[in-house]
C-alpha positions, 0 to 999 in steps of 0.5 A, a space after each residue: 500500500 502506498 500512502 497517498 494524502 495525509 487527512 487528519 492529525 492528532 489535533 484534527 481528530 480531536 477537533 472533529 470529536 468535539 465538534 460532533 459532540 456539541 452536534 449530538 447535544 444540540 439534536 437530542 436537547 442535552 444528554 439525557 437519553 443518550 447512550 453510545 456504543 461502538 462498532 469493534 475495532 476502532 469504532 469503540 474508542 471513537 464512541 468512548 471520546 465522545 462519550 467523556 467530551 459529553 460528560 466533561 461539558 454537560 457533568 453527567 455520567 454517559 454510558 459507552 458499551 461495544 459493539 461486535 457484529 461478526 456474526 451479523 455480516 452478510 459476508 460471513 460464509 464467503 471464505 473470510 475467516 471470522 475474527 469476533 471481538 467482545 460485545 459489551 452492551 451492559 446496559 438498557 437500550 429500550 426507549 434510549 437515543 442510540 449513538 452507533 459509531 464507527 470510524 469509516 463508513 463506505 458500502 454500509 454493510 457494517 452498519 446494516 450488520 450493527 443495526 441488526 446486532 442493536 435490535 436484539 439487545 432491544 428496542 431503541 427510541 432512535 439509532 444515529 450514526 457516527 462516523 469519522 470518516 465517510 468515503 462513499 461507495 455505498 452498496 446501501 441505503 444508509 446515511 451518517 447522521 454525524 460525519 467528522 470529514 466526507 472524503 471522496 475516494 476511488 475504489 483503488 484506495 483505502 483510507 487507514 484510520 490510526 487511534 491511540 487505544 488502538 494503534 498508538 497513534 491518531 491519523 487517518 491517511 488515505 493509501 493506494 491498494 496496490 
């Protein structure tokens, strides 16, 4: 893979999760129905960031959990050897404002797999989307309803989201599959 633009930095990262912070404040009218949860790998500690940004300026305790939606993808069967990670929803969901978040959104078959997954823990009032980065090319119906940055992509590309938690480094950077 070679690496084509540099997207976002450290400080950039930051600034987009404080703003889509104040964003989900302003759209539910405060915290108080709000929980988060992230889609395993790194959609987890995107929704744990907000989760504290919405803490730290409204001073109430923000519930996060975590999402893994292996066995809910539609590609499951077709020779791609399963890697499940831990889901942990260990709280109610039944008439909550759901905040799904992942990190790159593109056909939108990992949100229809996460959608799926939510349902069984029960039945929330509304499910928002959260996503650092959409690259379009959907496959599916399915709309961010927070983006951190729209970047355009061509199918020969791929764009590599780095978060600390995860990788020991925040950037995203788009490369070339070569």
């Amino acid at each position: 893979m070679i690496e084509k633009a540099h997207i976002l930095n450290e400080d950039d990262i930051d600034r987009v999760i404080r703003r889509i912070s104040h964003e989900i404040l302003e759209r539910n009218k405060g915290p108080e129905s709000l929980v988060f949860i992230g889609i395993q790998k790194r959609g987890v500690p995107l929704a744990d960031r907000i989760a504290k940004n919405i803490e730290k300026f409204e001073g109430t305790e923000i519930k996060a959990g975590k999402l893994d939606i292996t066995f809910y993808r539609d590609d499951i069967g077709q020779n791609i050897k399963p890697n499940a990670r831990i889901t942990d929803i260990s709280f109610d969901i039944e008439g909550k404002n759901v905040i799904l978040v992942d990190d790159v959104l593109y056909t939108g078959r990992t949100v229809r797999a996460a959608l799926d997954a939510i349902i069984d823990f029960g039945r929330p009032k509304s499910i928002q989307l959260v996503v650092l980065i959409d690259r379009g090319h959907r496959e599916l119906p399915i709309r961010a309803d927070y983006v951190g940055k729209n970047l355009p992509t061509s199918l020969n590309e791929s764009v590599e989201v780095k978060l600390k938690e995860t990788d020991g480094l925040d950037s995203v950077t788009v490369v070339e599959k070569g």
